[in-house]
C-alpha positions as CSV (number, residue, x, y, z in Angstrom):
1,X,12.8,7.3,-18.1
2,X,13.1,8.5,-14.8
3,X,15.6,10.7,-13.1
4,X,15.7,9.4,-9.6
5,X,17.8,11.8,-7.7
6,X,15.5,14.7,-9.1
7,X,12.2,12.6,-7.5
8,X,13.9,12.5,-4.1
9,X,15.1,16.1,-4.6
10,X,11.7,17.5,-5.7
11,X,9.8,15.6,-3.2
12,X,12.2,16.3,-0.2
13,X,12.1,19.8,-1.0
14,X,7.8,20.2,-1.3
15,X,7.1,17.8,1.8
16,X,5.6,19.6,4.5
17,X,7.6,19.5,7.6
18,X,5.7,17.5,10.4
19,X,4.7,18.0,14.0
20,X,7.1,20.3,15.8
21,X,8.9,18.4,18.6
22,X,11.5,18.7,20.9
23,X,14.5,16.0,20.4
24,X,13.6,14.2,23.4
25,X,10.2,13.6,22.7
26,X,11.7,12.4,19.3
27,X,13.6,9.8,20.7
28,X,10.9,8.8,22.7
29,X,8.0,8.0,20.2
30,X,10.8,6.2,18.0
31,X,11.7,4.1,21.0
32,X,8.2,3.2,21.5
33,X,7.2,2.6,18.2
34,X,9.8,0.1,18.0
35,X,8.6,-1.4,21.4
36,X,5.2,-1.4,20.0
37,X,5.8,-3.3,16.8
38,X,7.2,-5.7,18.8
39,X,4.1,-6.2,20.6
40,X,2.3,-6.1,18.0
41,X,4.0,-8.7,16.0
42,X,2.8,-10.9,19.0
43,X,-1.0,-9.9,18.6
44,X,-1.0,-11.0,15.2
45,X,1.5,-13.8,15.2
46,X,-1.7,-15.1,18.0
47,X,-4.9,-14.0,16.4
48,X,-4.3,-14.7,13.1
49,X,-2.1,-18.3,13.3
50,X,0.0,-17.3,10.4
51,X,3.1,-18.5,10.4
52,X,5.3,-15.3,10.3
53,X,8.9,-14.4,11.5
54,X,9.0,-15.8,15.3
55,X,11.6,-12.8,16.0
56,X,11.6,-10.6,13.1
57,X,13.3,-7.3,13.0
58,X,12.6,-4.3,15.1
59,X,10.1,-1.6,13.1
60,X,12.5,1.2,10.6
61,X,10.9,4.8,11.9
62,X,11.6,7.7,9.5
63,X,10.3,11.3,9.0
64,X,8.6,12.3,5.8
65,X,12.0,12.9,3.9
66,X,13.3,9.3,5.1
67,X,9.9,7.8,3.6
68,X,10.7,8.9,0.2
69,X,13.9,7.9,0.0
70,X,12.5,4.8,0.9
71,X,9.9,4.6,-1.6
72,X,12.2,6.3,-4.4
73,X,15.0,2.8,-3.5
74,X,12.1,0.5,-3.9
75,X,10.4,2.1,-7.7
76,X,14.6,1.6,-8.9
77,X,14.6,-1.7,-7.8
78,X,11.3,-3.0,-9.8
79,X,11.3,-0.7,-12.9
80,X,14.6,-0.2,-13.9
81,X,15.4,-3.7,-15.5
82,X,12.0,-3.1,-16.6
83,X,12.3,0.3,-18.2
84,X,15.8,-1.4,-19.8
85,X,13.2,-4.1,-21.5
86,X,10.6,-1.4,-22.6
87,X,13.2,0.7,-24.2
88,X,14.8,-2.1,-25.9
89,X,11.1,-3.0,-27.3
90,X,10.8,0.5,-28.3
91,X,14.0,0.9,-30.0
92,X,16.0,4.4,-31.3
93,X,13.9,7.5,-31.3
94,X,13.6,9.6,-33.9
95,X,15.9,12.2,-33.2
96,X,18.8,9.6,-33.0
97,X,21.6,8.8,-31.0
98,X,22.5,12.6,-29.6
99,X,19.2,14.2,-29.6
100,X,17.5,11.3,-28.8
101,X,19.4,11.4,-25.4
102,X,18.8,15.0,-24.9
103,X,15.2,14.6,-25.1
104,X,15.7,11.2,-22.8
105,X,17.2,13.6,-20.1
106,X,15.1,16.1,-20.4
107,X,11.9,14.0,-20.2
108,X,13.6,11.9,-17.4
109,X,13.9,15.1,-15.1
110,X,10.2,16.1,-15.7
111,X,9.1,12.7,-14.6
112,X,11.6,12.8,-11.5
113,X,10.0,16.1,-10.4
114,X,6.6,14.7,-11.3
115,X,7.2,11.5,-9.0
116,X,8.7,13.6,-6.5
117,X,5.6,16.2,-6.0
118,X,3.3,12.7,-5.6
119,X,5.7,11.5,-3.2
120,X,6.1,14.7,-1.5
121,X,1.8,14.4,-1.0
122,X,1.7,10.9,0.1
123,X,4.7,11.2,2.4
124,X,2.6,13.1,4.8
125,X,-0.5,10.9,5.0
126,X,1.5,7.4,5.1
127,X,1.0,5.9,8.7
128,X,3.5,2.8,7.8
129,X,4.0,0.2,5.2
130,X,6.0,-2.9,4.8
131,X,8.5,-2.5,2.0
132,X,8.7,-5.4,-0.4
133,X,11.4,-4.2,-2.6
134,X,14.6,-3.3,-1.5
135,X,18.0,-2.3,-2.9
136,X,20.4,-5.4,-2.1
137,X,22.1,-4.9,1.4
138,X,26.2,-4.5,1.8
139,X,26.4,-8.4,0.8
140,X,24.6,-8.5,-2.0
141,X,21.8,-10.2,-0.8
142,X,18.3,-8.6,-1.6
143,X,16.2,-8.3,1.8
144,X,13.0,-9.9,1.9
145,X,11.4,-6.7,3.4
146,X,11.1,-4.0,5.6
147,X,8.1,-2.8,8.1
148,X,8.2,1.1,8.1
149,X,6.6,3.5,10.2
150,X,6.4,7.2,9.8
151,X,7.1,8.9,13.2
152,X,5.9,12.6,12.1
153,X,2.5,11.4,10.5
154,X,1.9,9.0,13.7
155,X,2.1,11.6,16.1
156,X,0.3,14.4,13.7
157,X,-3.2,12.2,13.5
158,X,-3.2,11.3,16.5
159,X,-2.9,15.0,17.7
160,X,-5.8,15.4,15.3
161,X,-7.8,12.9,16.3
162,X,-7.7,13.0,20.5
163,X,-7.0,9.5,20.8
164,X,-4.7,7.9,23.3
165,X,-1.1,8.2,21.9
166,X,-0.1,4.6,23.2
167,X,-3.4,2.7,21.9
168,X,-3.4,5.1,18.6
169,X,0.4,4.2,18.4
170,X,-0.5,0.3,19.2
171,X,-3.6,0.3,16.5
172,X,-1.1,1.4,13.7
173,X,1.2,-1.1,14.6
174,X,-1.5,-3.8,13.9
175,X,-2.1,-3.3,10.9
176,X,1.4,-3.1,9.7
177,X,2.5,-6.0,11.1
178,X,-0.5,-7.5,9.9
179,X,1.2,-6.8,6.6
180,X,4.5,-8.6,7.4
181,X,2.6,-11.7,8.7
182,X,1.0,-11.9,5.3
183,X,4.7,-11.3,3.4
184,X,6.4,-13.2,5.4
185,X,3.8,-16.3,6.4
186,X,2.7,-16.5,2.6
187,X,5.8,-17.8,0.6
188,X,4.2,-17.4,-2.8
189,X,2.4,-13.9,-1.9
190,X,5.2,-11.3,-2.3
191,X,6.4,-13.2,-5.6
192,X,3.1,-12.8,-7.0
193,X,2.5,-9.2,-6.4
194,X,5.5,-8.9,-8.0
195,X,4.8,-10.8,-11.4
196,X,1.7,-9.1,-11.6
197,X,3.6,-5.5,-11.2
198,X,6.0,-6.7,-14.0
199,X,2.9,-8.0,-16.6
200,X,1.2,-4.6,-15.9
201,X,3.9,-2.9,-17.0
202,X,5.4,-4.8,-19.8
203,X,1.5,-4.2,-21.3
204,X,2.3,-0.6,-21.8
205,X,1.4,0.0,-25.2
206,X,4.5,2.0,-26.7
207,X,2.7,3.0,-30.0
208,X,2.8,6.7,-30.5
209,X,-0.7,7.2,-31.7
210,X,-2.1,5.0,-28.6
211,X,-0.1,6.7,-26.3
212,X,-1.2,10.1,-27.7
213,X,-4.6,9.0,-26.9
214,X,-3.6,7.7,-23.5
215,X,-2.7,11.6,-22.7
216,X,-5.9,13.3,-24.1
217,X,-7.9,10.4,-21.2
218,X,-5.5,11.2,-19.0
219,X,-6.3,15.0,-19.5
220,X,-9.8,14.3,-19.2
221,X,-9.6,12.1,-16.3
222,X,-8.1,15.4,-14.5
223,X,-11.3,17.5,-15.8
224,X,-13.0,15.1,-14.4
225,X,-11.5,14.8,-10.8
226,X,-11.8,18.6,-10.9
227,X,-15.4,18.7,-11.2
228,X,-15.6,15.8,-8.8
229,X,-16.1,13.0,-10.8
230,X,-14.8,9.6,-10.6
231,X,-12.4,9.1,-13.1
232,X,-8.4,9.0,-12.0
233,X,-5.5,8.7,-13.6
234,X,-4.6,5.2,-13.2
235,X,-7.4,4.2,-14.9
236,X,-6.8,6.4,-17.9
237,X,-3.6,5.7,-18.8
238,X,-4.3,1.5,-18.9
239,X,-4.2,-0.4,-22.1
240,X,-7.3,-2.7,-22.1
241,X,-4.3,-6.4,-21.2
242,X,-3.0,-3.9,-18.0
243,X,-7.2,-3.1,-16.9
244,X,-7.2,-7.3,-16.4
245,X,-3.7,-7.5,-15.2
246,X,-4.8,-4.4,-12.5
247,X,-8.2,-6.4,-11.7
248,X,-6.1,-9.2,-10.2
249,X,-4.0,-6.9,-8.5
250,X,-6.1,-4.5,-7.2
251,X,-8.5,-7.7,-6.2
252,X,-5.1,-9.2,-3.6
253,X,-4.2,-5.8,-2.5
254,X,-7.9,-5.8,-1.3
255,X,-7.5,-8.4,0.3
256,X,-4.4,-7.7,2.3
257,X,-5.6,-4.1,3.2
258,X,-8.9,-5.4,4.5
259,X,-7.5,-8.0,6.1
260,X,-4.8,-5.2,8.1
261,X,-8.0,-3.3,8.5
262,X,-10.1,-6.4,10.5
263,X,-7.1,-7.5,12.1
264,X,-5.8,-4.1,13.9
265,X,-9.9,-3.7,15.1
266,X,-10.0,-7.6,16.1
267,X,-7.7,-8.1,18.5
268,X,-9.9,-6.4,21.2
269,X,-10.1,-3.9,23.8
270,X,-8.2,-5.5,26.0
271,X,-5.0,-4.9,23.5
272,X,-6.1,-1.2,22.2
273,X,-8.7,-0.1,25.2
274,X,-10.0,3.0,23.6
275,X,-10.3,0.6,19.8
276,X,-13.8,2.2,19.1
277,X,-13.3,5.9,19.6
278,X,-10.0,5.7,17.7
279,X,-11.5,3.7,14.7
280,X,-14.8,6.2,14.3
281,X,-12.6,9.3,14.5
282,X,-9.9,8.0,12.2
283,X,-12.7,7.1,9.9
284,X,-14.0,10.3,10.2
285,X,-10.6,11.7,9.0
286,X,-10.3,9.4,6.2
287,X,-14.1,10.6,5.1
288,X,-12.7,14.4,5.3
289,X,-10.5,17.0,3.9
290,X,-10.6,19.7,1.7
291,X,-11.8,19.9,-2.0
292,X,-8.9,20.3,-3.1
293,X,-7.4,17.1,-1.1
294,X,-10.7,15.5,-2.6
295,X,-9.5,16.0,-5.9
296,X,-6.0,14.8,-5.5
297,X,-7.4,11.8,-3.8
298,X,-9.7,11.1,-6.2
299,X,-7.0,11.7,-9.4
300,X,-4.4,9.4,-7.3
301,X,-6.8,6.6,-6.8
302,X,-6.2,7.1,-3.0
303,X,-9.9,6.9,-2.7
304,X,-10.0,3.7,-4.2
305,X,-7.8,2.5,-1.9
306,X,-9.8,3.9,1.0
307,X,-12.7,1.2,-0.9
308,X,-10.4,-1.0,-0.8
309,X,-9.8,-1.0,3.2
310,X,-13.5,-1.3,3.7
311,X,-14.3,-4.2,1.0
312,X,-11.7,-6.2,2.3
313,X,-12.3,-5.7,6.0
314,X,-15.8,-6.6,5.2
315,X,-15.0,-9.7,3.3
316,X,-12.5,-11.0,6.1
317,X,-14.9,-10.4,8.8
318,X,-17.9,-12.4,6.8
319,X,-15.8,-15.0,6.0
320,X,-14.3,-15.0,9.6
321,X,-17.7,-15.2,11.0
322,X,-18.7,-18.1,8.7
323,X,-16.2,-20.6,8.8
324,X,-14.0,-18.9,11.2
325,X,-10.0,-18.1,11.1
326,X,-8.6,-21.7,9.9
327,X,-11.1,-21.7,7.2
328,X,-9.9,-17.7,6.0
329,X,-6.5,-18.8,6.1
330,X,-7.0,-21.3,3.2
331,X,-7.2,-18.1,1.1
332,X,-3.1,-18.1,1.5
333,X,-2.7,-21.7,-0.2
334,X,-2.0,-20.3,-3.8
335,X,-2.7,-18.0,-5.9
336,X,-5.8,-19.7,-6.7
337,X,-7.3,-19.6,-3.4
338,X,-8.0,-15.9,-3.6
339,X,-10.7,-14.1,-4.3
340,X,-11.9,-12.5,-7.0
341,X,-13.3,-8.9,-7.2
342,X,-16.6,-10.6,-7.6
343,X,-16.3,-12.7,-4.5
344,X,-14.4,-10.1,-2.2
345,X,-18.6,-8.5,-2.9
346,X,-20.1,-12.0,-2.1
347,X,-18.0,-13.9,0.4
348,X,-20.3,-16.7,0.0
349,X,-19.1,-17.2,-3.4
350,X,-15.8,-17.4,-2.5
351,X,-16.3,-19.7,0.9
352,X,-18.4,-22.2,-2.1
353,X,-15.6,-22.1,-3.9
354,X,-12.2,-22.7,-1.9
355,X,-13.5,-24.3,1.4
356,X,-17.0,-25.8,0.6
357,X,-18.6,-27.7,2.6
358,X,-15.3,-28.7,5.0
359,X,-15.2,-26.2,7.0
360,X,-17.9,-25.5,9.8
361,X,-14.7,-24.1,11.9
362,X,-16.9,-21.9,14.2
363,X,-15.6,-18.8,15.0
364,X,-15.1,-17.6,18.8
365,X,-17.0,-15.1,19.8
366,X,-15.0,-12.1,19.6
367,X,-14.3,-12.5,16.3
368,X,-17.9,-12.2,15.7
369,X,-18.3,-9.2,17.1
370,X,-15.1,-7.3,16.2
């Protein structure tokens, strides 16, 4: 369904090229992203009292091309075996065997180029990310995961922004290893995310007629973002079983944003000094842009994402304040400890719900304040 090596051709071809640098100065924001992480890892390990790697791996740094790559191994690892199920569900087309696989190819390299011209967008506004889904390594074995950072984009916003390179560079870091604390201190978390990826899309509905519909929404949902509306096209293209499925998905990924978010401001100015400014100019930038980027944002759902950072910070810190961190982190016992969309909006809800009337943990002050 999709061509792969035409999504990392297409998107390593549009990506803009980043920051000019000389080789040195190269080498030396890799080393110290690396040394950073590290840190980092540390912060969080402390603050948060998840039990994460004690000496995990040092931080991957790529450039913009390396990122898709990246991204392009980890989409082949979850949807092909389950593009092989949908397209044993949906059977022969109608053209048969030859044609059938002309029009397969054909299709497959529009979608490659399509994925790759997304990619190519996102690969130069991705700070870092931790990689759940890797190709298996030399062994066999699949990896559990990978923190990335992306050296180019690191060093353009913070250019941008005026901020300290070190604290900027230490602030990033945070928040990503934020992520691999959650990953990698939640044993259930990743394999959840996962089956909820697979259940959204086995739901694709693969009648003609439906899916013909699904277009003309989708085509509408682009009108739409054009004249600045709303609408995007992930929520266009869902059958009503993949809108519930994407609830409880988009309701976790929340969570884990917003709780990067809290986590990367928390630690305190004695970690990141110059916290504040770099948080209200950053936010600044993520309230900016063009209306053009606008429009792409909105049409991506990237601006729901951007809700999503704020929601969930806002949840963590409320719940943080209430019962403090040893009553948050029951939200990592199972999948039933967190939150719902509903509760993310009223903490209290959830804090009734999963830690009761247990927990009068008080948080410490800084905590409060962050």
């Amino acid at each position: 369904m999709i061509d792969w090596n035409m999504a990392v051709q297409a998107g390593t071809r549009l990506v803009r090229p980043g920051p000019q640098v000389s080789h040195a100065e190269a080498r030396e924001v890799v080393a110290e992203l690396r040394e950073l992480s590290g840190l980092a890892h540390g912060h969080v390990r402390d603050f948060t009292g998840m039990a994460s790697e004690i000496d995990p791996a040092p931080a991957t740094v790529v450039d913009r091309p390396g990122w898709i790559r990246a991204n392009v191994d980890g989409f082949r690892v979850v949807l092909e075996p389950l593009m092989e199920q949908m397209s044993e569900r949906r059977g022969p087309g109608p053209l048969g065997g030859a044609g059938n696989a002309v029009v397969q190819a054909l299709g497959s390299r529009v979608t490659g180029m399509q994925v790759g011209a997304i990619l190519a967008y996102m690969a130069s506004r991705v700070l870092g990310q931790y990689e759940l889904f890797l190709p298996p390594d030399p062994s066999g074995r699949a990896p559990t995961g990978r923190l990335t950072l992306v050296a180019p984009n690191i060093v353009h916003v913070e250019q941008e922004l005026g901020v300290n390179e070190r604290d900027f560079r230490l602030w990033v870091c945070l928040h990503e290893e934020t992520h691999r604390a959650q990953f990698t201190g939640v044993p259930w978390l990743r394999e959840y995310v996962q089956d909820q990826m697979t259940k959204f899309l086995l739901a694709s509905d693969l009648d003609p007629g439906v899916m013909l519909d699904r277009i003309r929404d989708a085509a509408e949902a682009v009108a739409d973002a054009v004249r600045g509306g709303d609408a995007n096209l992930i929520d266009a293209i869902q059958s009503p079983e993949q809108r519930e499925i994407l609830d409880r998905l988009t309701a976790v990924m929340t969570l884990v944003e917003g709780h990067g978010d809290y986590v990367m401001d928390a630690v305190g100015p004695e970690v990141v000094p110059s916290v504040q400014q770099i948080r209200s100019r950053f936010q600044g930038r993520r309230d900016g842009g063009s209306k053009l980027d606008k429009t792409i944002r909105r049409l991506l759902g990237i601006d729901l994402k951007m809700k999503q950072y704020a929601e969930g910070s806002r949840f963590v810190r409320r719940v943080v304040a209430e019962v403090g961190m040893s009553g948050f982190n029951k939200v990592w016992e199972s999948p039933e400890s967190l939150p719902s969309h509903d509760e993310i909006k009223e903490p209290a809800l959830w804090i009734g719900r999963v830690v009761g009337s247990q927990a009068i943990d008080v948080a410490p002050p800084e905590a409060n304040e962050a």
